[in-house]
N, C-alpha and C positions, 0 to 999 in steps of 0.2 A: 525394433526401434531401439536405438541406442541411448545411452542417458543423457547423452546435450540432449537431446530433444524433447526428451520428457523431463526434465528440469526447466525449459527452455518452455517450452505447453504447462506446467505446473503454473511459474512466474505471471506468462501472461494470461492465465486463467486467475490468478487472486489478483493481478494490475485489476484487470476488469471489474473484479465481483467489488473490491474494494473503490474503482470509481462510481459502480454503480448504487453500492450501499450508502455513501457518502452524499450522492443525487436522492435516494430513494430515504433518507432521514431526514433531509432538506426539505423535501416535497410532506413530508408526515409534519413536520414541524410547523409548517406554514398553514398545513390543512387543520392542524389544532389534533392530530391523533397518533394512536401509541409508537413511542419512539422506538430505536434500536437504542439497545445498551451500549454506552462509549467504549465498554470493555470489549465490545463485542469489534467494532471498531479498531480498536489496537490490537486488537488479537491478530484480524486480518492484514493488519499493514505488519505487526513483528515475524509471521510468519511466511512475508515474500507480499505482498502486495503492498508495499510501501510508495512505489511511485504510484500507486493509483487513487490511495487515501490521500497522497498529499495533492496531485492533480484535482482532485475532486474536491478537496475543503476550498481551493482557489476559484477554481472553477462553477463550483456553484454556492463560493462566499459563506459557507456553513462553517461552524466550529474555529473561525477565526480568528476569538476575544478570547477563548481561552489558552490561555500560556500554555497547557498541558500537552495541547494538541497542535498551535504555532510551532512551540519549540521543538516537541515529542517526536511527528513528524518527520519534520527535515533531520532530525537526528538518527531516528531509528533508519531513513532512508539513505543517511549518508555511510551509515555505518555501515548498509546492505554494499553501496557503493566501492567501499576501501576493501569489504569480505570478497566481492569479486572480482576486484584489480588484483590483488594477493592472489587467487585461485590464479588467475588466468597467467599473472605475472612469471608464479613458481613452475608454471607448466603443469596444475594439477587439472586445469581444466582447462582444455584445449578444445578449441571450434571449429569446425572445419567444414 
């Protein structure tokens, strides 16, 4: 397996875990029981699962009054954005 691939499988394995923690802290909150830690949270979106934490705060309307994670979000996601237009741009990471 080449490393597009398992970069490419890493990604959408935290998109995932990160929409699902983001549903599965929604559903704890609502049900009145113990939360996930928001750190735990950011952790997942700054480490590649950022489109998934931000689909998921939208999507299941969680975490959307606080500034931290409205602004934090689309930021740390935009920044993933411009790090892979760069890679891909310079020819460091090519897909094929």
């Amino acid at each position: 397996m080449d490393v597009i691939k398992i970069i490419l499988i890493y990604l959408a394995v935290l998109n995932v875990l990160g929409l699902l923690l983001m549903g599965l802290d929604k559903w704890k909150a609502s049900s009145h029981r113990w939360r996930i830690p928001e750190i735990h949270l950011f952790i997942v979106c700054i480490i590649g699962g950022s489109l998934g934490c931000f689909t998921g705060m939208y999507l299941f309307r969680h975490k959307t009054k606080k500034w931290y994670f409205r602004y934090g979000f689309p930021l740390i996601l935009g920044i993933h954005l411009v790090l892979a237009a760069y890679m891909i741009g310079s020819g460091r990471f090519v897909i094929m």
